[in-house]
C-alpha positions as CSV (number, residue, x, y, z in Angstrom):
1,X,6.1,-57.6,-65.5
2,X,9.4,-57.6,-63.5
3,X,10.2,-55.6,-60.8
4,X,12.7,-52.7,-61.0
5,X,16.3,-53.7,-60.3
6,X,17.6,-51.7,-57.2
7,X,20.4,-50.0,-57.5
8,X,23.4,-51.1,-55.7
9,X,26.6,-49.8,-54.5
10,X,29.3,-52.2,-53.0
11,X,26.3,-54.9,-52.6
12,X,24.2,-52.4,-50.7
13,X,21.1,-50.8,-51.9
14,X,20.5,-47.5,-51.2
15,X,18.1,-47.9,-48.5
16,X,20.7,-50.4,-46.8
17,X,23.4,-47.4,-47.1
18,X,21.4,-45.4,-45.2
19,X,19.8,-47.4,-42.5
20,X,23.6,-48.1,-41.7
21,X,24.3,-44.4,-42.2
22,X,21.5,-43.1,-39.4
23,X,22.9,-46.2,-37.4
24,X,26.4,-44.7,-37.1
25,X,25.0,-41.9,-36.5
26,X,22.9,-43.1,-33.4
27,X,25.9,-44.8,-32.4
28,X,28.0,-41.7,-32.2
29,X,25.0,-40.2,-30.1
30,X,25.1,-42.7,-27.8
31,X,28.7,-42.2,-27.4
32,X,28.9,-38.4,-27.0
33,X,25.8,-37.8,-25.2
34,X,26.8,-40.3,-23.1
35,X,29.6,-39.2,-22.4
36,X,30.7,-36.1,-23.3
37,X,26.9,-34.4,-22.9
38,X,24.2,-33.2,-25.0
39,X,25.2,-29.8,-24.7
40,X,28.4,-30.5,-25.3
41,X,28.3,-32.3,-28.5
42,X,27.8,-30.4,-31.8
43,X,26.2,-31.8,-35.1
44,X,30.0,-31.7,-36.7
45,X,31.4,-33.5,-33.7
46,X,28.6,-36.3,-34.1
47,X,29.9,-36.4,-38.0
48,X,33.1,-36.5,-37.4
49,X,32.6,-39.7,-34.8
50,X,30.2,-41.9,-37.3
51,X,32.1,-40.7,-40.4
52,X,29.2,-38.8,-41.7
53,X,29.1,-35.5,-43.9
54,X,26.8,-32.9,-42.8
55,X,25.0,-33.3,-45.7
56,X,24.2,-36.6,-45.2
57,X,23.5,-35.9,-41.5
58,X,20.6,-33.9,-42.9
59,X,19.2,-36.3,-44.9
60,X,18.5,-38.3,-42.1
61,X,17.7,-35.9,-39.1
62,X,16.4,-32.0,-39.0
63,X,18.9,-31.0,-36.3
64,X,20.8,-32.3,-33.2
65,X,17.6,-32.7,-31.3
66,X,16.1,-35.1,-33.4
67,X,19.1,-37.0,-33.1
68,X,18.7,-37.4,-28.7
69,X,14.9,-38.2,-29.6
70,X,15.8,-41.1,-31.5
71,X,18.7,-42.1,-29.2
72,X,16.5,-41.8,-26.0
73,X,13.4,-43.4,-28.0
74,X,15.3,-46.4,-28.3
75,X,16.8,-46.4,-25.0
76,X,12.8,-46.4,-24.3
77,X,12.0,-49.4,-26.6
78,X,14.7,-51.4,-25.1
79,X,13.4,-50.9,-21.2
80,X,9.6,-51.2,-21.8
81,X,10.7,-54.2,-23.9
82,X,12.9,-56.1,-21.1
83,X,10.2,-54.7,-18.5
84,X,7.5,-56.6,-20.4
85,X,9.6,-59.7,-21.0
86,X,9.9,-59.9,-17.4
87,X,6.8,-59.7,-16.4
88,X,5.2,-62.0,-18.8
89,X,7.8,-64.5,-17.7
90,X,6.4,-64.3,-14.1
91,X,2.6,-63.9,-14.4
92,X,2.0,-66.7,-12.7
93,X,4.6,-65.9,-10.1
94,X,4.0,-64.4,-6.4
95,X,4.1,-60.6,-6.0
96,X,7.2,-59.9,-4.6
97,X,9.1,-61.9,-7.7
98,X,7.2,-60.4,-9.7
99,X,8.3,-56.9,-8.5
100,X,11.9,-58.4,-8.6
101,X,11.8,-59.2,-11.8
102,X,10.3,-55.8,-13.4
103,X,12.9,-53.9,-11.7
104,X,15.9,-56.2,-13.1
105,X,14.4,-55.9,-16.4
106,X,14.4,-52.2,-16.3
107,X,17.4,-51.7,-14.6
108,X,19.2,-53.8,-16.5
109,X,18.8,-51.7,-19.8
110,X,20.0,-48.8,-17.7
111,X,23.3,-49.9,-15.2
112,X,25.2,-52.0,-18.1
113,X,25.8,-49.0,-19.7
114,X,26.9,-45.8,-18.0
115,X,26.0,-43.8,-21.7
116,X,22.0,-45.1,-21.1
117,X,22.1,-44.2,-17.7
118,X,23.5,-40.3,-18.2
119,X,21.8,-39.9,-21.7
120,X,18.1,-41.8,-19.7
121,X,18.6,-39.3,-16.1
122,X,20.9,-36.6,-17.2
123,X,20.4,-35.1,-20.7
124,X,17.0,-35.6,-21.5
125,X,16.0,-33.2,-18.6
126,X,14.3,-29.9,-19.9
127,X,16.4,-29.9,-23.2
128,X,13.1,-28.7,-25.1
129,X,9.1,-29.5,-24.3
130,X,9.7,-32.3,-27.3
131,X,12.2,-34.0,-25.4
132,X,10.1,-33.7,-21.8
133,X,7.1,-35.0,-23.5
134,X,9.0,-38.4,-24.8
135,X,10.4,-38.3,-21.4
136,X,7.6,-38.3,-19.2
137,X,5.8,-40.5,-21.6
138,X,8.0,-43.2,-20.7
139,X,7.9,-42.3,-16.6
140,X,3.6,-43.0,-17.5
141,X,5.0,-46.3,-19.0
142,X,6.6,-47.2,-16.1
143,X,3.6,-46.2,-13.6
144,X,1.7,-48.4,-16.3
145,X,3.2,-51.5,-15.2
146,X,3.7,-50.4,-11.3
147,X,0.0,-50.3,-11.5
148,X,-0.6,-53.5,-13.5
149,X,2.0,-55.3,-10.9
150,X,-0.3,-53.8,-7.8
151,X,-3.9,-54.1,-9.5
152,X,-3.3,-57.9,-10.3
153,X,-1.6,-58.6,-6.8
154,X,-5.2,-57.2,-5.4
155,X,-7.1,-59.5,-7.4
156,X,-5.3,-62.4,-6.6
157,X,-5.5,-61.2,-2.5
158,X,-1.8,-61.1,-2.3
159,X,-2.1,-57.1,-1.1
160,X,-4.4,-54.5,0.1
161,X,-5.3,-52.0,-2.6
162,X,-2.7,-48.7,-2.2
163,X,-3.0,-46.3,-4.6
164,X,-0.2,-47.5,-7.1
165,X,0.0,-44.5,-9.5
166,X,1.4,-42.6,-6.7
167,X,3.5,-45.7,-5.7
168,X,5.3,-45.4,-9.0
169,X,6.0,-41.6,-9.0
170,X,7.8,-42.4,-5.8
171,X,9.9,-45.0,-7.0
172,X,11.0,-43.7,-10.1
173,X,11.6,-40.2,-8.3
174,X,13.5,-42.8,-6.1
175,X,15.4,-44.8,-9.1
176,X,16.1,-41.4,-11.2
177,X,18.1,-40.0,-7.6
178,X,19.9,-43.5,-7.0
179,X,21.2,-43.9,-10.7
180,X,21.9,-40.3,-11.2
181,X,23.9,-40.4,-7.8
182,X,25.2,-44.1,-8.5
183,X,26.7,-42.9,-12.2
184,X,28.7,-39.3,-10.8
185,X,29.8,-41.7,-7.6
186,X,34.0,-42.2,-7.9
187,X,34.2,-45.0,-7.5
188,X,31.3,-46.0,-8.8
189,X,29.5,-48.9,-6.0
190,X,28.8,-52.1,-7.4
191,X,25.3,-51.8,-9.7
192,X,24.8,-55.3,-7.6
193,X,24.4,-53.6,-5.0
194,X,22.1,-50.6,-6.1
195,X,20.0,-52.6,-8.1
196,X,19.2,-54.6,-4.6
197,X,18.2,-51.7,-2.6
198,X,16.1,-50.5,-5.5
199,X,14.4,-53.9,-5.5
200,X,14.2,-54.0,-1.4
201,X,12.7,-50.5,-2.0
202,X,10.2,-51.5,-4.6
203,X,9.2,-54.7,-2.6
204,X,8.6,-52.5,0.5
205,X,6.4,-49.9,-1.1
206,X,4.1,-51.9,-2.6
207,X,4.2,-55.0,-0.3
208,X,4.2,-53.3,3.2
């Protein structure tokens, strides 16, 4: 038997409407909240940005929230994701370029885009205890791989065992103040430059 033609319009199928749909829409978000602020930003002014009705708007999210969940959840893949990357590509490497390169990787999601880093430290913070529990899901990511980082530098002798959980709390308390800071700064410094005292800092806490 033959499968079911799909139904097209303007050589998309329906399904490829709206995964471009919710991607306009994610694009506004990133935009807006970036920018402008959560707060700030209503569900019309989202539609009017990705060209959206509101109908269509709620076909693909409940409400407004939903929509910074799935903004900040991909702001989340993309950081674990170049986080990982680096550290796989220096497992074999010393400690301290190994710390190096987990902190580029992250920060390097976050400082080439302004949008990430206000949407990442600004206004994901207490919006609603959905929001704080993807947020602080992500800070226990992070302390994952602080802890992997310190735990395999033990193994191989390179350091003396520190309690690393507690190492990561303090840098990301550390990296959340310096961004925050770094993006409200005018002018803004050079991210250069922050992201080598970040990496000085990291090296030093778990090194010295």
């Amino acid at each position: 038997m033959s499968e079911p033609s799909v139904r097209r319009y303007s050589g998309r199928s329906v399904d490829e409407w709206k995964a471009a749909r919710r991607e306009r829409l994610l694009d506004a978000a990133l935009e807006l909240f970036g920018t402008e602020g959560y707060p700030a930003t209503s569900v019309e002014r989202l539609c009017a940005q990705a060209k959206v009705s509101t109908r269509h708007f709620y076909h693909e999210f409940q409400n407004k929230e939903a929509v910074l969940l799935a903004v900040h959840a991909e702001l989340i893949e993309v950081g674990v994701r170049s986080t990982s990357e680096a550290l796989a590509a220096t497992a074999d490497a010393p400690v301290r370029e190994r710390i190096v390169a987990a902190v580029d990787g992250y920060l390097q999601t976050i400082m080439a885009d302004p949008r990430r880093a206000r949407i990442s430290f600004v206004e994901v913070v207490g919006i609603s205890p959905a929001v704080e529990e993807q947020r602080i899901a992500f800070r226990e990511l992070l302390i994952s791989s602080v802890v992997q980082i310190g735990e395999t530098a033990v193994a191989r002798q390179e350091i003396e065992p520190k309690d690393f959980r507690f190492i990561g709390l303090c840098f990301i308390g550390a990296v959340n103040s310096v961004v925050y800071d770094w993006m409200l700064a005018d002018p803004r410094p050079p991210e250069a430059k922050i992201s080598e005292a970040l990496r000085d800092l990291a090296v030093s806490l778990m090194v010295s």
